[in-house]
MARDREN-377704 format. One record per residue (C-alpha): x, y, z; residue in three letters. Coordinates in Angstrom, 1 decimal, padded with zeros to 4 digits. Layout:
PT       u       v       w  resn
PT       X       Y       Z   ala
...
END
This chain:
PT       u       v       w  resn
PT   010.7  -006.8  -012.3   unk
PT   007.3  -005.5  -011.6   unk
PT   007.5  -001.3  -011.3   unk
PT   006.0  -000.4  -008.1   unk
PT   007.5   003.2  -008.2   unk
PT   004.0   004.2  -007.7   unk
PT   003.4   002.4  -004.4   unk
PT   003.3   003.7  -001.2   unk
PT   005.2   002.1   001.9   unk
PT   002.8   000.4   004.2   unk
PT   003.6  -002.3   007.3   unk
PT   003.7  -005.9   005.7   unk
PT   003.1  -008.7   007.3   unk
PT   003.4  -012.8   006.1   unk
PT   003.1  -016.1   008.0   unk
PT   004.5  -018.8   006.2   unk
PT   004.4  -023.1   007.3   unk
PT   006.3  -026.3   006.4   unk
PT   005.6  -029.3   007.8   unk
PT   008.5  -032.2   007.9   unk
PT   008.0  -035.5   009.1   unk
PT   010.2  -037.8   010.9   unk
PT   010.2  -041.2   010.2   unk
PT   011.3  -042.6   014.3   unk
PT   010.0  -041.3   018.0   unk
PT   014.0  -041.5   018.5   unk
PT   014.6  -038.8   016.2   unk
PT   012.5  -036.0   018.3   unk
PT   014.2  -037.0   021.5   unk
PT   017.4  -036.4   019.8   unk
PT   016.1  -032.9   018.6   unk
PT   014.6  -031.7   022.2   unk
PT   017.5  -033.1   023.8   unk
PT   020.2  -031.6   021.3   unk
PT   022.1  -035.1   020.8   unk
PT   021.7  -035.0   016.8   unk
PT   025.4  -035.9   015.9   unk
PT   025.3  -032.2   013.5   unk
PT   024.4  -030.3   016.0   unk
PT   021.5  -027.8   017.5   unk
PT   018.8  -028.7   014.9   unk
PT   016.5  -025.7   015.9   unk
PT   019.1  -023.0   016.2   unk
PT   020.8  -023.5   012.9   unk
PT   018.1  -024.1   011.1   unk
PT   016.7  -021.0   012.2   unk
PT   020.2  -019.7   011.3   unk
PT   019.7  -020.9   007.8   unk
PT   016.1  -019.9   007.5   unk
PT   017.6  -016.4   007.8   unk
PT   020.1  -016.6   005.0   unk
PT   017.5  -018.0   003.1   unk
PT   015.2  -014.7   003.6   unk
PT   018.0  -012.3   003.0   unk
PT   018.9  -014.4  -000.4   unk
PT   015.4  -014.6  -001.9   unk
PT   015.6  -012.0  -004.4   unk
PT   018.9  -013.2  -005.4   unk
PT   017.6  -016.5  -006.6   unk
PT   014.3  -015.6  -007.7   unk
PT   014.7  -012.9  -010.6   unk
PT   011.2  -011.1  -010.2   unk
PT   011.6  -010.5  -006.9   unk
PT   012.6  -007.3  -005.4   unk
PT   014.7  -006.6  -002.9   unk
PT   013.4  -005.2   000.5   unk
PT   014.8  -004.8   004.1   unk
PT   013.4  -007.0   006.5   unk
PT   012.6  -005.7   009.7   unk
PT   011.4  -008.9   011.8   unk
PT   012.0  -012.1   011.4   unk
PT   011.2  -014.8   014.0   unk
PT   010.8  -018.8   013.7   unk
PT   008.9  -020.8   015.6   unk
PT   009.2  -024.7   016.0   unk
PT   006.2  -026.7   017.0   unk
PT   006.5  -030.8   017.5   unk
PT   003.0  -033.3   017.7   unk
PT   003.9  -036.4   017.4   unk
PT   006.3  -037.5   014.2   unk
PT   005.9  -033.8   012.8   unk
PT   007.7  -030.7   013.3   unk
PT   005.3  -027.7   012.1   unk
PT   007.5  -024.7   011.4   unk
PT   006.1  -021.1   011.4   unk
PT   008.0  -018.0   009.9   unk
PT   006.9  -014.4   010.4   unk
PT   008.3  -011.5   008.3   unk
PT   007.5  -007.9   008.6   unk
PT   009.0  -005.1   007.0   unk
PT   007.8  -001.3   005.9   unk
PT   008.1  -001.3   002.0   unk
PT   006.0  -000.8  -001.2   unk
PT   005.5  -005.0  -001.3   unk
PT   004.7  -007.9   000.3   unk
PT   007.1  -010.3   002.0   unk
PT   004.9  -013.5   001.7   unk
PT   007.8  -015.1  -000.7   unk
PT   010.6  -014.2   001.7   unk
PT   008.6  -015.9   004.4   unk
PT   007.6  -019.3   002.3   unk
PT   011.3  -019.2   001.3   unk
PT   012.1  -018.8   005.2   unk
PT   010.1  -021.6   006.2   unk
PT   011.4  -023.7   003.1   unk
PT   015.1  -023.6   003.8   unk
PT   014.6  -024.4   007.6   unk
PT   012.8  -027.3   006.9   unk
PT   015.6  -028.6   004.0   unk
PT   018.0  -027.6   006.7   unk
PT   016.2  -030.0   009.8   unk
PT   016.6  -032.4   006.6   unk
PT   019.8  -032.7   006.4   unk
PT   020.8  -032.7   009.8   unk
PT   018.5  -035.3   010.4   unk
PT   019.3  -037.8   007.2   unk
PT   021.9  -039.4   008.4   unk
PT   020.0  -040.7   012.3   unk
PT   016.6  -040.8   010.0   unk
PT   016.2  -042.1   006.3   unk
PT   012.2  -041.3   006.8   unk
PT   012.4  -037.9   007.1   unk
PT   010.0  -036.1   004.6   unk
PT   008.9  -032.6   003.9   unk
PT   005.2  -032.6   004.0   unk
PT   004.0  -028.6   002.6   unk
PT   004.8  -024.9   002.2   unk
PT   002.4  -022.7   002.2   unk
PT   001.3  -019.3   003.1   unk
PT  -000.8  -019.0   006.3   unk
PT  -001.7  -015.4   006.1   unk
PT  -000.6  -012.3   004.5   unk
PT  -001.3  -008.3   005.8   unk
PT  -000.6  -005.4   003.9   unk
PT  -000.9  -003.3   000.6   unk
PT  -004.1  -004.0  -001.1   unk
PT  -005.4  -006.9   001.7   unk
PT  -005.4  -003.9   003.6   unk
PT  -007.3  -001.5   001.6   unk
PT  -010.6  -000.2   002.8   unk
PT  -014.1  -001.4   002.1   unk
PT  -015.9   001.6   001.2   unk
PT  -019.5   001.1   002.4   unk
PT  -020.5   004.3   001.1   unk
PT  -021.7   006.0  -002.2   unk
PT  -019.1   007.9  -003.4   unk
PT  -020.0   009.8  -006.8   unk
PT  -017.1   012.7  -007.8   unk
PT  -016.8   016.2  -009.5   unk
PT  -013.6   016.7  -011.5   unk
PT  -013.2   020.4  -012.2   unk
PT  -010.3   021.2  -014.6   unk
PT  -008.9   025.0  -013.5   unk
PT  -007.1   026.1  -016.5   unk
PT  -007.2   029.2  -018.7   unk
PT  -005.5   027.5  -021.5   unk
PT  -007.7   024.6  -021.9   unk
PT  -011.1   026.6  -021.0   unk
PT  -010.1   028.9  -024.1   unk
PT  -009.0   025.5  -026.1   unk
PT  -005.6   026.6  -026.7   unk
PT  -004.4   023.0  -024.8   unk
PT  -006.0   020.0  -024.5   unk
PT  -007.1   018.6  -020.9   unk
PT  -005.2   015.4  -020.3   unk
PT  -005.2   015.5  -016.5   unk
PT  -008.5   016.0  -016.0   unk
PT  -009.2   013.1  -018.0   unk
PT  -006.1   010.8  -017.1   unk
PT  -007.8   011.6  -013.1   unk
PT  -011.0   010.6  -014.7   unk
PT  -010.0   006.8  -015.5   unk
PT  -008.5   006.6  -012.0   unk
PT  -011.3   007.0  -010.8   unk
PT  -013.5   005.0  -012.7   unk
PT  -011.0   002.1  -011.3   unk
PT  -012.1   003.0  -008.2   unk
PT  -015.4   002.2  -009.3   unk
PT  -016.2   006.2  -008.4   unk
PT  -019.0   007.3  -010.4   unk
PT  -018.3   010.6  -012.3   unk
PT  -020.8   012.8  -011.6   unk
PT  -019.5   015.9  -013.7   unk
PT  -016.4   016.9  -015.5   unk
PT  -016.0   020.5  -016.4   unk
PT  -013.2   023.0  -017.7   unk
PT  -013.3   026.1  -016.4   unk
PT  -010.5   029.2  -016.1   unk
PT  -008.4   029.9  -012.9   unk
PT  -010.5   032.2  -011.6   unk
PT  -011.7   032.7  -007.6   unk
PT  -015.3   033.5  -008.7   unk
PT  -015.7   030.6  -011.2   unk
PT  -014.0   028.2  -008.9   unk
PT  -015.8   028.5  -005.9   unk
PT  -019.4   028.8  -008.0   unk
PT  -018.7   025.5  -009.1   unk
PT  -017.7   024.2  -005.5   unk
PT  -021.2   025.6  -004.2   unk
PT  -023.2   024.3  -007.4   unk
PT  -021.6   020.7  -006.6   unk
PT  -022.2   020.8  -003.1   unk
PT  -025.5   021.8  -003.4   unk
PT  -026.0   018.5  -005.9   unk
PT  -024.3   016.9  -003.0   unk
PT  -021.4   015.3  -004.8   unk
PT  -019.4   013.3  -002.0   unk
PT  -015.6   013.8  -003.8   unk
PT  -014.7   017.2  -005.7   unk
PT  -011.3   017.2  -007.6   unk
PT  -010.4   020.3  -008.6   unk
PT  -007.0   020.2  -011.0   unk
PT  -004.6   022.3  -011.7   unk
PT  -004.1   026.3  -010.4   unk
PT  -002.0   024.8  -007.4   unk
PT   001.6   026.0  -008.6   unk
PT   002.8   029.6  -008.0   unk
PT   002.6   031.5  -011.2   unk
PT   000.0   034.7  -010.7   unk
PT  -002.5   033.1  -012.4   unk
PT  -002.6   030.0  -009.9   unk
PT  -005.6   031.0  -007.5   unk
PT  -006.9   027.3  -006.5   unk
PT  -006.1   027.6  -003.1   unk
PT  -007.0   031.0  -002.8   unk
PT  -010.9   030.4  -004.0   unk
PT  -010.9   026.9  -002.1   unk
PT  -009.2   027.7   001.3   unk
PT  -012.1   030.3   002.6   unk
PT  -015.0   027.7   001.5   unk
PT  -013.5   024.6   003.8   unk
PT  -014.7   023.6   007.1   unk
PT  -012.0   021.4   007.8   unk
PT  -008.8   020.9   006.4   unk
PT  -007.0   017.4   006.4   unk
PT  -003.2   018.3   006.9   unk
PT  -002.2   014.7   006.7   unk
PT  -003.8   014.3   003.2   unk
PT  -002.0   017.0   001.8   unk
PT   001.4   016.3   004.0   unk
PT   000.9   012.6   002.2   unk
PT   000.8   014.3  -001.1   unk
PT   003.8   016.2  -000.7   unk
PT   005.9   013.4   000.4   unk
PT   004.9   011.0  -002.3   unk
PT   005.6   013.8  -004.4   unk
PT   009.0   014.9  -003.4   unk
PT   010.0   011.2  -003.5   unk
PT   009.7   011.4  -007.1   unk
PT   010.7   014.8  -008.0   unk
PT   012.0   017.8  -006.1   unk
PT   009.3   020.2  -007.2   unk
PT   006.8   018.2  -005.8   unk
PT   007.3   020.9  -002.8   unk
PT   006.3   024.0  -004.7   unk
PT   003.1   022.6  -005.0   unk
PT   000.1   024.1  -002.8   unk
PT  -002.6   021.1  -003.1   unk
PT  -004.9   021.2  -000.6   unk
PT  -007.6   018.9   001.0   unk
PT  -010.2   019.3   003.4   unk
PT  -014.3   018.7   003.9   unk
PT  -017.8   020.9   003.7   unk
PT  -020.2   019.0   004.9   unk
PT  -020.3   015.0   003.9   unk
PT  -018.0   016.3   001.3   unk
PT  -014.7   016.0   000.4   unk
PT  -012.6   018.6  -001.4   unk
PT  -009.0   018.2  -003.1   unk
PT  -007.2   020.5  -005.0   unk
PT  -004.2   018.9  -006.8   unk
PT  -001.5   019.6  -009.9   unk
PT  -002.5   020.5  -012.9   unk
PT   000.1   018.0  -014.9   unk
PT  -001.2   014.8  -016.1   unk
PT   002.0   013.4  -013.5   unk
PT   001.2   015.6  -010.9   unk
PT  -002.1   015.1  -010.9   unk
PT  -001.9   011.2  -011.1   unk
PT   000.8   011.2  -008.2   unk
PT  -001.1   013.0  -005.9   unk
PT  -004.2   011.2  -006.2   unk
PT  -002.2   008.0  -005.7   unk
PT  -000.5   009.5  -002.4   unk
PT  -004.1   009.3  -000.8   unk
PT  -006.1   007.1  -002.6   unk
PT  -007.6   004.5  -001.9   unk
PT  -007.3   005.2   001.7   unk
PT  -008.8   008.8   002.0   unk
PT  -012.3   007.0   000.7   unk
PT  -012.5   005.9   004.2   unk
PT  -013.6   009.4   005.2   unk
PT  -016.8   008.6   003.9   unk
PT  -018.0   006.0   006.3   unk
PT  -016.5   008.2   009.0   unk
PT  -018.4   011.2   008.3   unk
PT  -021.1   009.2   008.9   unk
PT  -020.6   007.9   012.4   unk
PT  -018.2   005.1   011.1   unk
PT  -014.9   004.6   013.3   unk
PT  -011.3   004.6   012.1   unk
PT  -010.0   001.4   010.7   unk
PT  -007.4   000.3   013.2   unk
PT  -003.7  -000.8   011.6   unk
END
């Protein structure tokens, strides 16, 4: 299967249709007034629709398995046609839009074959997928310019005893993000040299400064120390979203003393200095935290 370790849980969301076609006006009255010789056609197809979601990732081998945490059917008749709708929602790392075609699907082979033997015409007409929510349909639109500063704080690489690899590994994340990189820089963990750089990048009005590394709690980790006097405002969420995706994945995540918060139109985050660390945290809040942008500037929060 796919790994999506690195997701994050998010409220998903699919609509899925089928159409089936009957082939008799006779055959509908039987439906609406329950006199189809198997039985309820509605209610136990809606009864099989919900085996059939529970089952999916048992019959289809790349797809994973999820809890789902609403599930509701609804039956709509125009003429010779019964249009069924199937709604999913659950709180996981990926979509449910197979779950809900393979919902749909199994209802309408269900109405089928407790119509086949009153109705020889009965067909299936489609499945499809009516609308999906969630996960990266749900991702912001950054209407911004967003340009970054990623400042490596390390005495070991700034004396080129160690080679940077977070730094650079947070570098091609952000170029994904289509983030121009404004300035990259190794410097030692030191209060004075940290915070020069901060005020040298602000005053070049870069939008998104990563600093990375310094956040542990050796002696020599003084991140948060130079950082935490500078910032306006911190963003407690941000950095509570960082721990948790964190501590999902390793324990130690909690030692960790990252820290996010704005100057000005600017944004400030101060993460791990391991590549994993570093890559992890980023992925926590991105790309949602880009948002901020647009809100610094007057825009209003995205609703979910």
């Amino acid at each position: 299967m796919v790994d999506i370790t690195h997701k994050k849980n998010t409220l998903r969301i699919a609509v899925a249709e089928a159409l089936l076609k009957v082939s008799e006006e006779s055959t509908i009255l039987a439906i609406q007034n329950k006199t189809v010789p198997k039985g309820d056609v509605f209610e136990m197809s809606r009864a099989a629709g919900l085996l059939g979601i529970k089952k999916t990732p048992d019959l289809l081998p790349d797809c994973h398995p999820l809890p789902i945490e609403y599930a509701g059917f609804e039956f709509e008749t125009n003429g010779l046609e019964i249009k069924i709708r199937c709604t999913l929602k659950t709180i996981y790392k990926t979509g449910v839009e197979v779950e809900a075609m393979h919902g749909a699907s199994l209802v309408a082979l269900n109405i089928y074959d407790m119509l086949k033997p009153i109705d020889k015409g009965v067909e299936i007409g489609y499945i499809r997928l009516v609308s999906k929510k969630g996960g990266k349909s749900e991702a912001p639109v950054l209407n911004s310019e967003v340009n970054s500063a990623v400042i490596v704080c390390s005495d070991s690489v700034s004396k080129g005893e160690n080679e940077d690899t977070a730094g650079k590994a947070v570098i091609k994340m952000l170029e994904k993000m289509d983030i121009k990189i404004a300035e990259y820089t190794v410097i030692p963990d030191e209060i004075a040299q940290i915070q020069s750089q901060l005020k040298n990048q602000l005053k070049a009005q870069t939008s998104l400064l990563i600093f990375v590394g310094g956040t542990g709690l050796s002696p020599r980790d003084r991140t948060p120390e130079a950082l935490e006097p500078l910032l306006e405002r911190r963003i407690p969420g941000l950095e509570e979203a960082i721990r948790k995706y964190g501590q999902d994945r390793t324990p130690y995540a909690g030692l960790s003393r990252s820290i996010v918060g704005t100057i000005a139109n600017s944004l400030v985050v101060a993460i791990p200095g391991s590549t994993k660390g570093a890559l992890e945290s980023l992925q926590a809040i991105f790309p949602e935290a880009l948002h901020l942008f647009d809100i610094l500037k007057g825009a209003k929060h995205q609703n979910g």
